[in-house]
N, CA, C and O of each residue as an XYZ file, in Angstrom:
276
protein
N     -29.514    -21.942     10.600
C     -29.928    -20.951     11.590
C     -29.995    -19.577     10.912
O     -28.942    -19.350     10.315
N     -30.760    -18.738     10.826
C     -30.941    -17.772     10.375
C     -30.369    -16.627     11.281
O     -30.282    -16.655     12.509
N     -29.920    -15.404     10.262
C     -29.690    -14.611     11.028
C     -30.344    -13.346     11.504
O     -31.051    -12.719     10.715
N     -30.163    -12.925     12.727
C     -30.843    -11.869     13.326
C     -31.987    -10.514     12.256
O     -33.036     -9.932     12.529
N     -31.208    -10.506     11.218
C     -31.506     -9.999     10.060
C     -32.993    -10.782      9.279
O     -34.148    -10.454      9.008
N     -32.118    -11.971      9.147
C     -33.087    -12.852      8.742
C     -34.522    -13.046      9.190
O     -35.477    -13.213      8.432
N     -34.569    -12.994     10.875
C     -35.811    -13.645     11.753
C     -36.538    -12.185     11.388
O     -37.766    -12.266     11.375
N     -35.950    -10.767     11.066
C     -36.965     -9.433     11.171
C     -37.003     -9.620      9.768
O     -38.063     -9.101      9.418
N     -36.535     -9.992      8.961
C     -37.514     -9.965      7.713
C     -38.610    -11.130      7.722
O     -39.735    -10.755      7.390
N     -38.485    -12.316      8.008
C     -39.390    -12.986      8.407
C     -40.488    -12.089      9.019
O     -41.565    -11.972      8.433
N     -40.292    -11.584      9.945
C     -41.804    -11.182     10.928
C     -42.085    -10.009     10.094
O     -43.281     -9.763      9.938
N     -41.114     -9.119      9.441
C     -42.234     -8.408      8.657
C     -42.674     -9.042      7.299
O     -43.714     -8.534      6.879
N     -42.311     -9.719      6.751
C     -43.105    -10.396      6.004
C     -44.283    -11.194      6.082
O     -45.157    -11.098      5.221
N     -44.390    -12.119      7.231
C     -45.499    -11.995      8.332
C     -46.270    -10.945      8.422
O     -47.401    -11.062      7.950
N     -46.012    -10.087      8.834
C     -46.987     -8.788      8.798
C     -47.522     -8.282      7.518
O     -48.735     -8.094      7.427
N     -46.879     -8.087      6.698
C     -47.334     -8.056      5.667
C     -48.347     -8.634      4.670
O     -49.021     -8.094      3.792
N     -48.226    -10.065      5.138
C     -49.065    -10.433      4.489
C     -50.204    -10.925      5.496
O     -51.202    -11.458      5.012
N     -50.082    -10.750      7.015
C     -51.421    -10.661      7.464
C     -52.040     -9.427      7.282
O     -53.170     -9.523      6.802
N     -51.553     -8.012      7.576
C     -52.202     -7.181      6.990
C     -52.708     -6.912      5.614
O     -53.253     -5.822      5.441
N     -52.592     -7.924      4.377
C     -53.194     -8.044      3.263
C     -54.001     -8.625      3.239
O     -54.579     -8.702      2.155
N     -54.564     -9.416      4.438
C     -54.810    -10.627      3.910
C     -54.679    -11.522      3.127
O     -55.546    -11.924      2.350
N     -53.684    -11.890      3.236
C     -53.048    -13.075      2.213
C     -52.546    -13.878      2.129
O     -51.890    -14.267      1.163
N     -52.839    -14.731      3.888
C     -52.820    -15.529      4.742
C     -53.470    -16.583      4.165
O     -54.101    -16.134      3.208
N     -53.702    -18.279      4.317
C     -54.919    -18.769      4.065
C     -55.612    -19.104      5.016
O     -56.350    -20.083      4.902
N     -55.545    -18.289      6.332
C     -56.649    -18.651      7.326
C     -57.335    -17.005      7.250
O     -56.799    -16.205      8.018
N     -58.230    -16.586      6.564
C     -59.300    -15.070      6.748
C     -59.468    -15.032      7.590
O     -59.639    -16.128      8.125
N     -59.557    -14.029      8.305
C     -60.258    -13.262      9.708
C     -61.706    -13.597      9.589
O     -62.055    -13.925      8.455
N     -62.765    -13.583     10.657
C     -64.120    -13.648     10.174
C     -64.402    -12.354     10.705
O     -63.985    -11.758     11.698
N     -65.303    -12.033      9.698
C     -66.317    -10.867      9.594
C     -67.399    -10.928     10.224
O     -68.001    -11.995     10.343
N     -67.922     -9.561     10.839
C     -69.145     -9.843     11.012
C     -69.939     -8.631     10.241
O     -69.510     -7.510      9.965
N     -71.131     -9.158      9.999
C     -71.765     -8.348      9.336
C     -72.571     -7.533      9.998
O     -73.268     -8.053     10.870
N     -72.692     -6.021      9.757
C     -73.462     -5.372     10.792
C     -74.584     -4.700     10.031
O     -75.326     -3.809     10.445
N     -74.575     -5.260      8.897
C     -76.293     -5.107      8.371
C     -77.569     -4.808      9.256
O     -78.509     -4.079      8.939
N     -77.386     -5.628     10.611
C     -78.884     -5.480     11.457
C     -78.644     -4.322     11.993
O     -79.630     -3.960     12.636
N     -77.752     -3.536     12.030
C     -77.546     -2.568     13.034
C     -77.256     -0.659     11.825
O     -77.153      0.558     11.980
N     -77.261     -1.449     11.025
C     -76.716     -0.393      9.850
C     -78.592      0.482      9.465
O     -79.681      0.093      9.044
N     -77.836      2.092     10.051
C     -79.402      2.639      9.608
C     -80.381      2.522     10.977
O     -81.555      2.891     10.951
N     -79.626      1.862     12.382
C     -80.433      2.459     13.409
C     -80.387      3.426     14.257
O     -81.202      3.547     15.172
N     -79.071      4.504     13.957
C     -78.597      5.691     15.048
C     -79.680      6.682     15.199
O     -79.950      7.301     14.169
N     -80.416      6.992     16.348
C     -81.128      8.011     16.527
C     -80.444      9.042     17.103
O     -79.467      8.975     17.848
N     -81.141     10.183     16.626
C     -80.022     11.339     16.762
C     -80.700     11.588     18.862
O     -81.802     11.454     19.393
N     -79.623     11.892     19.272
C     -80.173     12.521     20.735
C     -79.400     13.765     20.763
O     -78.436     14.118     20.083
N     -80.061     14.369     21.734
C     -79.731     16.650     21.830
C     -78.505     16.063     22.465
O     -77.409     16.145     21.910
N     -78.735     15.279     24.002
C     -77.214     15.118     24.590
C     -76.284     14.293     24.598
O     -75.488     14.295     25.537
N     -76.167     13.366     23.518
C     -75.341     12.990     23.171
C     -74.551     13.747     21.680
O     -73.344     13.716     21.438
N     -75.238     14.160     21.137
C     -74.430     15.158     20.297
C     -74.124     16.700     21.155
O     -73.301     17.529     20.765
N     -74.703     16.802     21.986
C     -73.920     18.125     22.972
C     -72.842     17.418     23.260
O     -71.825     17.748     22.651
N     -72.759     16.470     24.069
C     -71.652     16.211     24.202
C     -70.227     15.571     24.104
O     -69.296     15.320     24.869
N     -70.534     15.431     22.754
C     -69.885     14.969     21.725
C     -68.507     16.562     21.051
O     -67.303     16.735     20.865
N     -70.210     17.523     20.916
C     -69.171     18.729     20.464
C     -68.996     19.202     21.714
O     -69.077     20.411     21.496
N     -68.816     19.091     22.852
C     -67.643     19.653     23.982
C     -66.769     18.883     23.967
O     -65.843     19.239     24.697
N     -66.577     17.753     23.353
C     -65.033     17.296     23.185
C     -64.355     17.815     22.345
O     -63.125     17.831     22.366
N     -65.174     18.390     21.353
C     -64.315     19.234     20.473
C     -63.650     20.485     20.662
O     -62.678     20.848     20.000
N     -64.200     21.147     21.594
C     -63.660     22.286     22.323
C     -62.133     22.287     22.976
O     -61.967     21.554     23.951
N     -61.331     22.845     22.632
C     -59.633     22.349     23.379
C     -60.422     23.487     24.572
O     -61.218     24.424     24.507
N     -59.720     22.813     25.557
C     -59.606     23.428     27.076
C     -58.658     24.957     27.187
O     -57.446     24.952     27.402
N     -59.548     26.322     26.976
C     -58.153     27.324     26.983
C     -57.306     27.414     27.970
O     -56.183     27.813     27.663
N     -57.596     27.051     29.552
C     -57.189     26.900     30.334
C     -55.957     25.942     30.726
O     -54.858     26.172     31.230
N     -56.784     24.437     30.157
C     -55.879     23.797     30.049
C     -54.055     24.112     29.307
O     -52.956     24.086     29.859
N     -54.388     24.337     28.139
C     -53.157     24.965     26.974
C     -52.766     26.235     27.736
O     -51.539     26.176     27.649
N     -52.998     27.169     28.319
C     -52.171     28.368     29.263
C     -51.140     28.065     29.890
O     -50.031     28.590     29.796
N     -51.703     26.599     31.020
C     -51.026     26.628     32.170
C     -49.773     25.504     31.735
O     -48.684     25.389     32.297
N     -50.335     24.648     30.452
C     -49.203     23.825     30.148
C     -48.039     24.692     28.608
O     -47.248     24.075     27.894
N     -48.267     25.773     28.564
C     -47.722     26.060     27.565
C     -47.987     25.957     26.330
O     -48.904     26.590     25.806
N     -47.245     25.172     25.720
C     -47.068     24.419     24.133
C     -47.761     23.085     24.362
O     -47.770     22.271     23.439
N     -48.246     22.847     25.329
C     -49.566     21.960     25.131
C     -48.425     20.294     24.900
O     -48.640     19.183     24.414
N     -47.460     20.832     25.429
C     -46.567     19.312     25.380
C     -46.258     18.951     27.324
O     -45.663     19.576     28.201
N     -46.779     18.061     27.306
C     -46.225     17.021     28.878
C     -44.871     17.771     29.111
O     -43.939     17.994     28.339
N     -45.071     18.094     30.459
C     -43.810     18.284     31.371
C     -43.658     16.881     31.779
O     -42.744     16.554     32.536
């Protein structure tokens, strides 16, 4: 029986080597070749893209330091 110690090195070792891939079952890929090289630029979707970039001044006033009450 392994101990408590034991079973969390297990699962991160597990992790580890699924995040390497170095598993012998690979993830499948997909290839997005058909789609690579078709973005057309549009006015309002890049407008509003950069108003997300804008912080809210209003917003940050009324909350302070911009941290959750």
């Amino acid at each position: 029986m392994k101990s408590a110690v034991g079973k969390q090195a297990t699962v991160v070792i597990d992790a580890l080597k699924h995040g390497a891939e170095a598993t012998a079952a690979q993830r499948k890929r997909r290839d997005l070749g058909d789609v690579a090289g078709q973005w057309k630029a549009d006015k309002d979707v890049e407008s509003a893209l950069a108003a997300q970039d804008k912080p809210d001044e209003e917003l940050w006033r009324t909350t302070g330091s911009g941290a959750s009450s």
